[in-house]
FILO-159009 format. One record per residue (C-alpha): residue in three letters; x, y, z. Coordinates in nm, 3 decimals. Each point is the difference from the previous one (the first is absolute). Example, Ala and Ser with C-alpha at 12.3 -4.5 7.8 and 13.67 -1.06 7.14 Angstrom:
<atoms>
> aa, px, py, pz
> ala, 1.230, -0.450, 0.780
> ser, 0.137, 0.344, -0.066
</atoms>
This chain:
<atoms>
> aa, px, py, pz
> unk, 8.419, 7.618, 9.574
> unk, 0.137, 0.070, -0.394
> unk, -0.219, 0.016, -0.269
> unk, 0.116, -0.293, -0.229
> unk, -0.028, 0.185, -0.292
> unk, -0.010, 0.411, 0.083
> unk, -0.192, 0.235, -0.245
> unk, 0.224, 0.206, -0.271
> unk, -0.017, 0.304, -0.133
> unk, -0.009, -0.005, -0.356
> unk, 0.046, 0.291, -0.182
> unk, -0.109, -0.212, -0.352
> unk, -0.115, 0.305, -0.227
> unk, 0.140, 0.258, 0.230
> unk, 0.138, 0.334, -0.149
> unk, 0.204, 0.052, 0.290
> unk, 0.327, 0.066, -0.134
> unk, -0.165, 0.280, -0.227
> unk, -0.284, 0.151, 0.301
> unk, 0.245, -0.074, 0.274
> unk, 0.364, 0.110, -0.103
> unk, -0.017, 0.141, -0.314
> unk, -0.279, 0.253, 0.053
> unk, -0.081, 0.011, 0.398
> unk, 0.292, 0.229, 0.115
> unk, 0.263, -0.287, 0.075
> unk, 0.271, 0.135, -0.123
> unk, 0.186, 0.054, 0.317
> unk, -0.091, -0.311, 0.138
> unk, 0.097, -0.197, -0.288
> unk, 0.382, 0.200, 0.012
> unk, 0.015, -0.066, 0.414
> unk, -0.027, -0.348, -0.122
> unk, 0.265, -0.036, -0.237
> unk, 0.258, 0.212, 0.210
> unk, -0.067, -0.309, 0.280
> unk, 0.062, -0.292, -0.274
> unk, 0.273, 0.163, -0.113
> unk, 0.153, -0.009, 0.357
> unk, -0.131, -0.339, 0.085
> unk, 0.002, -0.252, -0.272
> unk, 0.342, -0.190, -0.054
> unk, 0.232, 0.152, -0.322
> unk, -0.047, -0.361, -0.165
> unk, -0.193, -0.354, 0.043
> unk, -0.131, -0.217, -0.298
> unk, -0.347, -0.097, 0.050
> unk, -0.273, 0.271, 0.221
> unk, -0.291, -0.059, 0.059
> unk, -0.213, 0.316, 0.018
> unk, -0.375, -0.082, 0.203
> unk, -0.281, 0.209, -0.120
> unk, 0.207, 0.150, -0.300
> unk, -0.331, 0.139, -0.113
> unk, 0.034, 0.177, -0.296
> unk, 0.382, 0.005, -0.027
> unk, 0.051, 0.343, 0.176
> unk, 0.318, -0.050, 0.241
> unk, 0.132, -0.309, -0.241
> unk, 0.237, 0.228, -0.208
> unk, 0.130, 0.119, 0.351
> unk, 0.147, -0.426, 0.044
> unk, 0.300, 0.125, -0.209
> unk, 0.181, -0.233, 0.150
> unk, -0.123, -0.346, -0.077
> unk, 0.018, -0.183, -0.261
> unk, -0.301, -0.135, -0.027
> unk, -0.324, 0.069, 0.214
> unk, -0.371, -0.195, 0.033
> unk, -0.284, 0.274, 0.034
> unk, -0.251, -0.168, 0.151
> unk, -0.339, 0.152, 0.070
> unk, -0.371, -0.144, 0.036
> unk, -0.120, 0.213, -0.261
> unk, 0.069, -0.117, -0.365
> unk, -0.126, 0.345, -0.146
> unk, 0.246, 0.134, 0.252
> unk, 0.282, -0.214, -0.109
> unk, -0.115, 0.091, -0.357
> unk, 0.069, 0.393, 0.012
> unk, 0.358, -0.125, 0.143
> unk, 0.065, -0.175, -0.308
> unk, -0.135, 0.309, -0.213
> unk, 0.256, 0.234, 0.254
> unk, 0.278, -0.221, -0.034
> unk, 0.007, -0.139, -0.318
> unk, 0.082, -0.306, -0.187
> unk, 0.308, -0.111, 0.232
> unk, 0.151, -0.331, 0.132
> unk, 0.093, 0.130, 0.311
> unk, -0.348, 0.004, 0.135
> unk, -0.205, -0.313, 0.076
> unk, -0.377, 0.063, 0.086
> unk, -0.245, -0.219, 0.247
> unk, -0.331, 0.089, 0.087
> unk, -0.019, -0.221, 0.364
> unk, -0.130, 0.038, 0.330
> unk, 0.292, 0.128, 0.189
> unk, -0.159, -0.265, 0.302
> unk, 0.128, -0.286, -0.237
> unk, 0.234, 0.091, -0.174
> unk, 0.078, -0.230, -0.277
> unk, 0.413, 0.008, 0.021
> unk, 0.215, -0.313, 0.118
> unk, 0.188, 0.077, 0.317
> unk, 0.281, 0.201, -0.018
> unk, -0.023, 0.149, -0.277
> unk, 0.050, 0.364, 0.009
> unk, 0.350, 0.187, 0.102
> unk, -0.237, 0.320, 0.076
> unk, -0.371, 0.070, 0.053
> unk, -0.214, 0.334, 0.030
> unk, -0.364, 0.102, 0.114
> unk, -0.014, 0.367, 0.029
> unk, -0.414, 0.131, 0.044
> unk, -0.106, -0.341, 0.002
> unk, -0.013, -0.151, 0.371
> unk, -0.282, 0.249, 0.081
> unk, -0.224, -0.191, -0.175
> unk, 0.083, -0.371, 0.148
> unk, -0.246, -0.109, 0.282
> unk, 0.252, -0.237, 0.101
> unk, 0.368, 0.124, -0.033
> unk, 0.174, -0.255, 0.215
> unk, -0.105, -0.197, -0.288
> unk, 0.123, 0.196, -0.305
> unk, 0.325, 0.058, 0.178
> unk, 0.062, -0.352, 0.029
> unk, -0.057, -0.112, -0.343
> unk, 0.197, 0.303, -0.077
> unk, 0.284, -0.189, 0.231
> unk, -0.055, -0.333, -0.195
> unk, 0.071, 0.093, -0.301
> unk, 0.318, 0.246, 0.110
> unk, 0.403, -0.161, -0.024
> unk, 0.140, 0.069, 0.367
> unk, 0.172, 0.337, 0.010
> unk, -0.225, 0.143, -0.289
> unk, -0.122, 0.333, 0.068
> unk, -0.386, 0.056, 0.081
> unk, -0.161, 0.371, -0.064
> unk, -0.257, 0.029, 0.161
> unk, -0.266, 0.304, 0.035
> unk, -0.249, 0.019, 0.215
> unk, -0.265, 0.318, 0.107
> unk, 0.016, 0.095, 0.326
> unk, -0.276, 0.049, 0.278
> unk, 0.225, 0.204, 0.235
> unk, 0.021, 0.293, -0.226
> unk, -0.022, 0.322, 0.134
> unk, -0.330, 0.099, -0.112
> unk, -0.149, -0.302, 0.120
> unk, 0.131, 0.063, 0.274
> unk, -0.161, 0.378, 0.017
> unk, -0.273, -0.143, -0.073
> unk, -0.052, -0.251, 0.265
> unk, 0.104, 0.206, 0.230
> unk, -0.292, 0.294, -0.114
> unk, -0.202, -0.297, 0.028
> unk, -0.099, 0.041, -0.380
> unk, 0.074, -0.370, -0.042
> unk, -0.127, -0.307, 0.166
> unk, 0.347, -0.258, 0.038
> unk, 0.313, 0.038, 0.137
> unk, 0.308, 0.054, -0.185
> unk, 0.236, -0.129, 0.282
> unk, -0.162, -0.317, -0.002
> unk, 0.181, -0.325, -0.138
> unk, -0.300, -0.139, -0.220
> unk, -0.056, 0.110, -0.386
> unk, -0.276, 0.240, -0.092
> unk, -0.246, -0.007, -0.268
> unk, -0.102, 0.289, -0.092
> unk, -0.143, -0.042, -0.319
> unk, -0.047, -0.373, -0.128
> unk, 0.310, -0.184, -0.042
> unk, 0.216, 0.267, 0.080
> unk, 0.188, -0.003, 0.292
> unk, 0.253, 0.190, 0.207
> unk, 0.256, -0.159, 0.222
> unk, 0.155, 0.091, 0.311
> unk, 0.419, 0.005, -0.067
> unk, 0.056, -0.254, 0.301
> unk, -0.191, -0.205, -0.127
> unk, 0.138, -0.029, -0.335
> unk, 0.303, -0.042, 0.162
> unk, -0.086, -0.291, 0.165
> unk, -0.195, -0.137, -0.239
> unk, 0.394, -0.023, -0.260
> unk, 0.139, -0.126, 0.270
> unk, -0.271, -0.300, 0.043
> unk, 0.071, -0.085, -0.356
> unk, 0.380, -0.002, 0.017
> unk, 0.093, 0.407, -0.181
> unk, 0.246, 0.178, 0.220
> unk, -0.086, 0.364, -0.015
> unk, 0.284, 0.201, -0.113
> unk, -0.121, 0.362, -0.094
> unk, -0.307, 0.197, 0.000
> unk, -0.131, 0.304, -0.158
> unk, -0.313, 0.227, 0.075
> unk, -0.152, 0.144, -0.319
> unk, -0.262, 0.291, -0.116
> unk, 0.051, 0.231, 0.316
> unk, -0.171, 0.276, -0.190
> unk, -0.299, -0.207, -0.146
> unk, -0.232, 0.315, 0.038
> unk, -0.161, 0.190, -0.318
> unk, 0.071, 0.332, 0.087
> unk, 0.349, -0.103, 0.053
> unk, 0.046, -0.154, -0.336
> unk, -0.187, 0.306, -0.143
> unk, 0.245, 0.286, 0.131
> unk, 0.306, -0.200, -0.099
> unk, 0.148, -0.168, -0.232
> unk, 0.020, -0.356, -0.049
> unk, 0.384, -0.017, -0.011
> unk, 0.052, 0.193, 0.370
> unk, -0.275, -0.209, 0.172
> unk, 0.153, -0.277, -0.140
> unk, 0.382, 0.104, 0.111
> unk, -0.176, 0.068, 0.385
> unk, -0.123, -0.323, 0.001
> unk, 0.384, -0.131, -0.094
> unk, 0.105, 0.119, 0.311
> unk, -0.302, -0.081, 0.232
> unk, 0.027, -0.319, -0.104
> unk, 0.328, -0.046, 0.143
> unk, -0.178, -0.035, 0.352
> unk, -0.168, -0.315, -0.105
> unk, 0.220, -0.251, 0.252
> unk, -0.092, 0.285, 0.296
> unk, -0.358, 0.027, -0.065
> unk, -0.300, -0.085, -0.194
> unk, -0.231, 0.294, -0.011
> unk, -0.078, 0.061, -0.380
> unk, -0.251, -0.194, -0.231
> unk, 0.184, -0.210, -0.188
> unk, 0.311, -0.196, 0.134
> unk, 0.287, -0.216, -0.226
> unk, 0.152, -0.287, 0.141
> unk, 0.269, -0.171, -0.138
> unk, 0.059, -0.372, 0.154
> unk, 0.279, -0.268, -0.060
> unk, -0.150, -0.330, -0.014
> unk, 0.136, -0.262, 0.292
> unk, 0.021, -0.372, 0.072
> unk, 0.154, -0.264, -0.221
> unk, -0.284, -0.065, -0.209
> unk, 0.056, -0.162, -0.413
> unk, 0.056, 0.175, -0.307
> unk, -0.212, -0.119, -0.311
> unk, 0.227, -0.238, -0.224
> unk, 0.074, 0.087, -0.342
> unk, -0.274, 0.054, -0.221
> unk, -0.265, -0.023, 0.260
> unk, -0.221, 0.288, -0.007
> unk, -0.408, -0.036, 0.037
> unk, -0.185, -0.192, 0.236
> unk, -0.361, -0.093, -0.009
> unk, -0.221, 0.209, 0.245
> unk, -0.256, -0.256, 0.122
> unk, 0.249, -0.316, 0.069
> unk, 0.334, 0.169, -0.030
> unk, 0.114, -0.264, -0.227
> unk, 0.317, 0.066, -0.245
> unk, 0.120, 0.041, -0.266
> unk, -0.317, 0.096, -0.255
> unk, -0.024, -0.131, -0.278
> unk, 0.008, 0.280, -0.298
> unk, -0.181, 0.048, -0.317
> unk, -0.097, 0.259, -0.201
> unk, -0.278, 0.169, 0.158
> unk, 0.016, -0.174, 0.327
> unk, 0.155, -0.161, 0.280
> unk, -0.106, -0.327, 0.179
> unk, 0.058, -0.183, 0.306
> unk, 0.102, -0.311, -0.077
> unk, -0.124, -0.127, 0.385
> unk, -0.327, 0.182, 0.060
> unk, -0.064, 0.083, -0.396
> unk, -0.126, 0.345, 0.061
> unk, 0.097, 0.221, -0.307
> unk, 0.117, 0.362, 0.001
> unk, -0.024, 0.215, -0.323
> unk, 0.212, 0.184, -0.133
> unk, -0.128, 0.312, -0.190
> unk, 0.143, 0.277, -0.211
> unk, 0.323, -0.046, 0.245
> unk, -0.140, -0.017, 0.320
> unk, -0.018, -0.336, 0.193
> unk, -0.293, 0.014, 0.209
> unk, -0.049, -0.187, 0.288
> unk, -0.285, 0.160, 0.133
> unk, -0.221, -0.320, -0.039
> unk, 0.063, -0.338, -0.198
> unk, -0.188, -0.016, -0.355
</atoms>
């Protein structure tokens, strides 16, 4: 049975765009990344939106786009984007629970969620909202980390770990975060209406002493090419997706934009510092730039 409401990580105060990327040795990973987007995302589109932007880090990679929503959980989070990125109206901000996500239907001509799925309990869920909100024939990024990785794979098989990598279910291996079997991603885009069209396997050489003998810029080009073996098989960490969205579903009219979370009621009703729902009068504020929908005032 689903949870009705399933636990989120927050990273609210978090420094992990500094203690993560910045200083813990990510540089390769971070460059694997943006070769993959590059080769992925669509040349153009006019509105993306970009789930679990966190601080900002891959948004400057949407070159694309004319405008984009970051939305993230974590206001601080969505703060440090706005200190990265600058005064700019080409970037909309919304601190939401990506399980309600507070966007009419139809909305979006492209959507992304790239280290983000490993910490939803329920990602049949996520992936539907994520559907809801998509035009048909928008694209869908999506990343996901992978349980049938090589080294857990070693590992099981030295008996060093206790489950299964070849199994269909998601692990938890630390609280709310979660690896995913490929199949079963696969099946689980094709329950909510995205027709796989490409995939990409990412960070073959995630090991230290690797990324200590050489240099960023040839692990990185290796990783160009193993990641052409994506659509053959799924054997590395991390894996990129990228999905067209099926089935004749609406496009948002003109003007139509935000949606209230608890009733799903719109339009809002905007004023200065907040926005209201005019059916089940919750209010939303809105502060420094940032609408947050986290919880109603």
């Amino acid at each position: 049975m689903k949870e009705q409401n399933p636990p989120v990580c927050d990273y609210e105060g978090s420094d992990y765009q500094t203690s993560f990327w910045e200083e813990g040795g990510r540089a390769y990973e971070d460059k694997a990344e943006e070769i993959a987007l590059k080769r992925l995302l669509p040349k153009s589109g006019k509105l993306l939106l970009e789930i679990g932007a966190g601080a900002g880090r891959n948004t400057p990679r949407y070159v694309g786009y004319e405008r984009i929503v970051l939305l993230d959980y974590s206001r601080t989070q969505l703060q440090q984007a706005q200190e990265r990125l600058g005064e700019n109206e080409r970037y909309i901000y919304v601190a939401a629970d990506a399980y309600r996500l507070p966007f009419v239907d139809g909305l979006f001509g492209g959507a992304t969620m790239i280290r983000t799925l490993h910490h939803m309990k329920d990602a049949p869920a996520v992936l539907q909202q994520v559907r809801r909100v998509l035009q048909p024939a928008s694209k869908f990024l999506l990343e996901y980390a992978n349980k049938l990785n090589l080294k857990a794979i070693l590992r099981y098989l030295l008996r060093r770990q206790d489950w299964s990598p070849f199994t269909p279910e998601q692990v938890e291996f630390v609280e709310l975060n979660f690896d995913f079997h490929p199949k079963t991603i696969r099946k689980w885009l094709k329950e909510k209406d995205f027709k796989l069209e490409r995939q990409l396997t990412l960070s073959h050489f995630r090991i230290d002493i690797l990324k200590r003998l050489f240099p960023t810029s040839f692990l990185a080009w290796l990783d160009s090419l193993a990641q052409l073996t994506g659509d053959w098989w799924q054997l590395s960490p991390s894996v990129f997706t990228i999905s067209e969205a099926i089935g004749d579903t609406e496009i948002a009219s003109e003007g139509a934009f935000f949606q209230c979370p608890q009733c799903s009621h719109a339009p809002l009703q905007e004023e200065p510092e907040m926005l209201i729902c005019p059916n089940c009068e919750a209010k939303y504020a809105i502060r420094n730039g940032i609408y947050d929908f986290r919880e109603p005032l």
